[in-house]
C-alpha positions in Angstrom: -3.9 21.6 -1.5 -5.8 21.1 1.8 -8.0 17.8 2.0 -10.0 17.6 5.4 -9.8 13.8 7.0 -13.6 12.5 6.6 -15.2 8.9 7.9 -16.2 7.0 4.3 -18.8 4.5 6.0 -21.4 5.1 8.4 -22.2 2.2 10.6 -19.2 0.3 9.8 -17.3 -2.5 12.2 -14.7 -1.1 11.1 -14.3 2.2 10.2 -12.8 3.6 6.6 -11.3 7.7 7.1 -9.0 9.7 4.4 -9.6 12.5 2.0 -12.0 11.5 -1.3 -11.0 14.7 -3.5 -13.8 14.0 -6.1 -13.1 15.7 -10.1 -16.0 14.2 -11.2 -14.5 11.4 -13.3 -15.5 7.4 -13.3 -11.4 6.6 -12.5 -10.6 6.6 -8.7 -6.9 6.1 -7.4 -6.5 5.4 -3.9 -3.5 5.9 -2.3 -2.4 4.3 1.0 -0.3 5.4 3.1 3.6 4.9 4.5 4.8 5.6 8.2 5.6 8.5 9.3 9.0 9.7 10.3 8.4 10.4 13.7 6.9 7.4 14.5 9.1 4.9 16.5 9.4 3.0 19.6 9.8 5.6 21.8 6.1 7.2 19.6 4.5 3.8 20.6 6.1 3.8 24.4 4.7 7.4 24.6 0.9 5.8 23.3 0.7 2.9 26.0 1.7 5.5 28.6 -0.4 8.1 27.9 1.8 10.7 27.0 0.5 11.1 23.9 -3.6 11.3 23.1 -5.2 9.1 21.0 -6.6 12.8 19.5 -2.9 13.5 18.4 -2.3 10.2 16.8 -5.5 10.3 14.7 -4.6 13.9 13.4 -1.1 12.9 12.3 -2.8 10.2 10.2 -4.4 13.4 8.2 -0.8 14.3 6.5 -1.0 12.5 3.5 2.1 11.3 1.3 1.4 11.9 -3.0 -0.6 14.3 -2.3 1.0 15.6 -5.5 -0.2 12.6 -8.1 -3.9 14.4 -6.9 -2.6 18.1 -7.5 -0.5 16.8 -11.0 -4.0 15.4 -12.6 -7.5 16.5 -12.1 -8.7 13.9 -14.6 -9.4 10.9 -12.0 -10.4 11.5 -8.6 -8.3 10.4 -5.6 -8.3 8.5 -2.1 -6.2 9.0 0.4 -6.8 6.2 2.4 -5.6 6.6 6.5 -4.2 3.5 8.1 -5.2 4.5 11.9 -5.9 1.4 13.6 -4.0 -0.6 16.6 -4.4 3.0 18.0 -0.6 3.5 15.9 -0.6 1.7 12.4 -2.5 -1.8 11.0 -1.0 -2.2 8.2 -4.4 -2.2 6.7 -4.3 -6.0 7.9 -4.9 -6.0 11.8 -6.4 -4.0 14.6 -5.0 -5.0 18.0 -4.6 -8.3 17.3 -7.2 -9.2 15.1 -7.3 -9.1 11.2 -9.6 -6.3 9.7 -8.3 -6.7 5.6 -11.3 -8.5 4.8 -13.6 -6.2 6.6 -11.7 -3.3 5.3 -11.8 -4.8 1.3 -15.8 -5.0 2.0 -16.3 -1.6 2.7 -14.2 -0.4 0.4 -15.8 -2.2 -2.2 -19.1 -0.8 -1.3 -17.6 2.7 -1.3 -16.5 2.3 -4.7 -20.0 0.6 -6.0 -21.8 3.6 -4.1 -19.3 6.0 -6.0 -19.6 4.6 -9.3 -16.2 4.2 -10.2 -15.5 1.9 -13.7 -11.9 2.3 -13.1 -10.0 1.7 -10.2 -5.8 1.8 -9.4 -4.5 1.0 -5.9 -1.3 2.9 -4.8 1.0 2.3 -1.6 4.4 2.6 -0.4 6.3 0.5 1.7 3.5 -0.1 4.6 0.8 1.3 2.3 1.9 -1.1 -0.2 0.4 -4.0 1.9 -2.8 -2.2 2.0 -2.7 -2.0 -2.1 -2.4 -5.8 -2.5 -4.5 -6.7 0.2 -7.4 -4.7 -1.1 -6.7 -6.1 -4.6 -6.8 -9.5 -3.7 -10.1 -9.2 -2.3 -11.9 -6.1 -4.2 -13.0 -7.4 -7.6 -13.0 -3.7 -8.7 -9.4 -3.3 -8.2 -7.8 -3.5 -11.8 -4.0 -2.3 -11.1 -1.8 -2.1 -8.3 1.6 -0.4 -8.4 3.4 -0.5 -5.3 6.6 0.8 -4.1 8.9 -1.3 -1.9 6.0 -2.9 0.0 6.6 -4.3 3.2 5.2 -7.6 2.8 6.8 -9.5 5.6 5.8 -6.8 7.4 8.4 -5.1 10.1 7.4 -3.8 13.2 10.7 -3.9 14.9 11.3 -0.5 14.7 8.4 0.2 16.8 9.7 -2.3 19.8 8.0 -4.1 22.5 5.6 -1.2 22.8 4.9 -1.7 19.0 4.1 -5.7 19.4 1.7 -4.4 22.4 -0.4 -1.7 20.5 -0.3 -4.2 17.0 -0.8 -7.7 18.6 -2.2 -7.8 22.0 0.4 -9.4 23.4 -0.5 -12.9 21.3 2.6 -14.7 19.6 0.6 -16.7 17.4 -1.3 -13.4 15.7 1.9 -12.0 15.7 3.4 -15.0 13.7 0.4 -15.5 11.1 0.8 -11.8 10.4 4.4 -12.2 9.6 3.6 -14.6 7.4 0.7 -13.5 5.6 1.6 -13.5 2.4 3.0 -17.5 3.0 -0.1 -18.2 3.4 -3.0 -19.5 0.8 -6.2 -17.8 2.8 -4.8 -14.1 1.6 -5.3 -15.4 -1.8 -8.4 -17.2 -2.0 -10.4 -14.9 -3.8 -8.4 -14.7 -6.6 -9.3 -18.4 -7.5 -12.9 -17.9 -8.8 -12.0 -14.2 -9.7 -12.6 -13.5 -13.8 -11.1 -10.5 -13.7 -7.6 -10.5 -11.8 -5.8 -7.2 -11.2 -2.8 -6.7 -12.5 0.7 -5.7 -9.9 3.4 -3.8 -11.0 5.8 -4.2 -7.7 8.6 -1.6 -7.8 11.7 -2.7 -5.7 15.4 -2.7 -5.5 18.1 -5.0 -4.4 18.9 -4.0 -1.3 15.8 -3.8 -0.1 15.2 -5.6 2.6 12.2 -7.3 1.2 13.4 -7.8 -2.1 13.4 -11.4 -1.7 9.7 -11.3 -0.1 8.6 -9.4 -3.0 10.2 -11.5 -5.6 8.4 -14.2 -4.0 5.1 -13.0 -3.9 5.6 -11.7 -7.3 6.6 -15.3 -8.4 3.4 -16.8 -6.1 1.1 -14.7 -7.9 2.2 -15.5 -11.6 3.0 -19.1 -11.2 0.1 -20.1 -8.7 -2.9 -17.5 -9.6 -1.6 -17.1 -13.3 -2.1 -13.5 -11.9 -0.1 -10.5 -14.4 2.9 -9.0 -12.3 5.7 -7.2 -13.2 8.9 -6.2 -11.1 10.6 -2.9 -11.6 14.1 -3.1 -10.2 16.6 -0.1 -9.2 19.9 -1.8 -9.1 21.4 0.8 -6.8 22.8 0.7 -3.3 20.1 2.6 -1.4 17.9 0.5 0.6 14.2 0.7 1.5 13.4 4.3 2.9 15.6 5.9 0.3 14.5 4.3 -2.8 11.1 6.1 -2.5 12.5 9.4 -1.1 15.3 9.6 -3.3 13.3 9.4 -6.4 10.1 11.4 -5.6 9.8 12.4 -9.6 10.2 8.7 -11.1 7.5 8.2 -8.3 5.1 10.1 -9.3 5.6 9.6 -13.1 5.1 5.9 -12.9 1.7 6.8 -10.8 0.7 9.0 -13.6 1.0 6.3 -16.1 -1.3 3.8 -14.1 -3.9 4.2 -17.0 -1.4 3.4 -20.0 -0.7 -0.1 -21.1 2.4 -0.3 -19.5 3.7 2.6 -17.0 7.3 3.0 -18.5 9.3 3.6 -22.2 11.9 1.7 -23.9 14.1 3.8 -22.7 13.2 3.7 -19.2 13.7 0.1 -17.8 15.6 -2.6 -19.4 13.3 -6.1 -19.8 15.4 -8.9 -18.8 12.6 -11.1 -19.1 8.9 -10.5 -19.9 7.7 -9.5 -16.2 11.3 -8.0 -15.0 12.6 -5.2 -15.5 15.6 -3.0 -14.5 15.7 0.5 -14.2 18.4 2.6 -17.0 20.6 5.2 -16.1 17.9 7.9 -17.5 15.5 6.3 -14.9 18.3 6.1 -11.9 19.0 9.7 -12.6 15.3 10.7 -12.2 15.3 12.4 -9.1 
């Protein structure tokens, strides 16, 4: 399926673009999006220097990841939202050293009233799995979030000293408070007077290298927010990159239960305690 790249708000601060492939249903899924492979330091060196346009950039932001979940059920209608900001990546959270997640959460949640939507699911891997929670903490329609190793402490390593340029401007403070975002009480303020609280289903693994973070923030949003979250738990070796690529199928299956009570069988993950849950051989063995 080809989806064209489309701006969502008109006269927005800040600016909402991905692909809203409309079936004519009152349940929308939105799906944010990873990094790309060829994205690294030498990607964000090539940026600052010129070498490669802004034009180019912004295009490879139109290759969206699960474009299957939208070709596997026409029932809900899909949106593939882009994550083009700090001229590179945001993390749906900042733009060149600002923070945009609450600007972001206010357009979206006017694009949903505009649409109509009486159901809505938030989807993201990885770095689109910040954008998932952040948007749920702070759109009321949000009613599920299932994300896949999200990177909540949020890594931008891999992208070097150009990276910190293009995603921080340069200020170590910004940089620190994004770090720690999820440490921090403001990100969850709305939840407070919230009545209806969205419900997380964090899929992880233990060698992740944010298992801990997401254990925490799991744990933070029960214990704090009395806030329904479950952990799903591969106990395999791979680490972060590989648990999502490895298992495209279990992916896309646990997406496709978003609507169901709960998003796995018996059979399927083994409840070691009422909100944890590790994954059986059947489900390991789901490539």
């Amino acid at each position: 399926m080809t989806v064209a790249s489309q701006k969502l708000n008109d006269n927005a601060k800040t600016p909402l673009h991905g692909a809203h492939i409309k079936n004519n249903s009152d349940t929308l899924v939105i799906i944010f999006q990873g990094v790309f492979t060829k994205t690294n330091e030498a990607y964000a060196t090539n940026i600052i220097e010129g070498r490669i346009p802004d034009k180019d950039v912004k295009n490879l932001h139109s290759y969206y990841h699960f474009m299957k979940v939208s070709e596997r059920n026409d029932t809900r209608d899909y949106l593939y939202l882009e994550d083009y900001y700090s001229r590179l990546y945001g993390w749906y959270a900042f733009d060149n050293g600002k923070f945009i997640y609450e600007e972001l959460s206010n357009e979206l949640s006017h694009f949903i009233d505009e649409h109509g939507y009486k159901h809505v699911y938030v989807v993201g891997s990885s770095k689109g799995g910040v954008g998932a929670i952040l948007m749920a903490l702070h759109c009321p329609q949000i009613t599920r979030v299932f994300t896949m190793v999200p990177d909540v402490r949020i890594s931008t390593d891999g992208f070097g000293e150009s990276g910190r340029k293009l995603f921080f401007n340069k200020d170590e403070l910004f940089e620190k408070r994004v770090k720690t975002l999820f440490e921090s009480p403001d990100v969850f303020k709305n939840l407070e007077n919230r009545k209806n609280k969205p419900e997380f289903f964090f899929f992880t693994g233990v060698r992740d290298y944010g298992f801990r973070p997401v254990t925490n923030l799991h744990q933070t949003l029960r214990e704090e927010y009395n806030v329904e979250s479950h952990l799903l738990i591969m106990p395999t070796p791979e680490p972060h990159s590989p648990l999502i690529k490895n298992h495209p199928n279990l992916m896309n299956y646990l997406i496709q239960n978003m609507d169901k009570e709960r998003l796995w069988e018996d059979d399927e993950f083994t409840s070691v305690s009422p909100n944890a849950h590790i994954a059986t051989y059947k489900t390991i063995g789901m490539k």
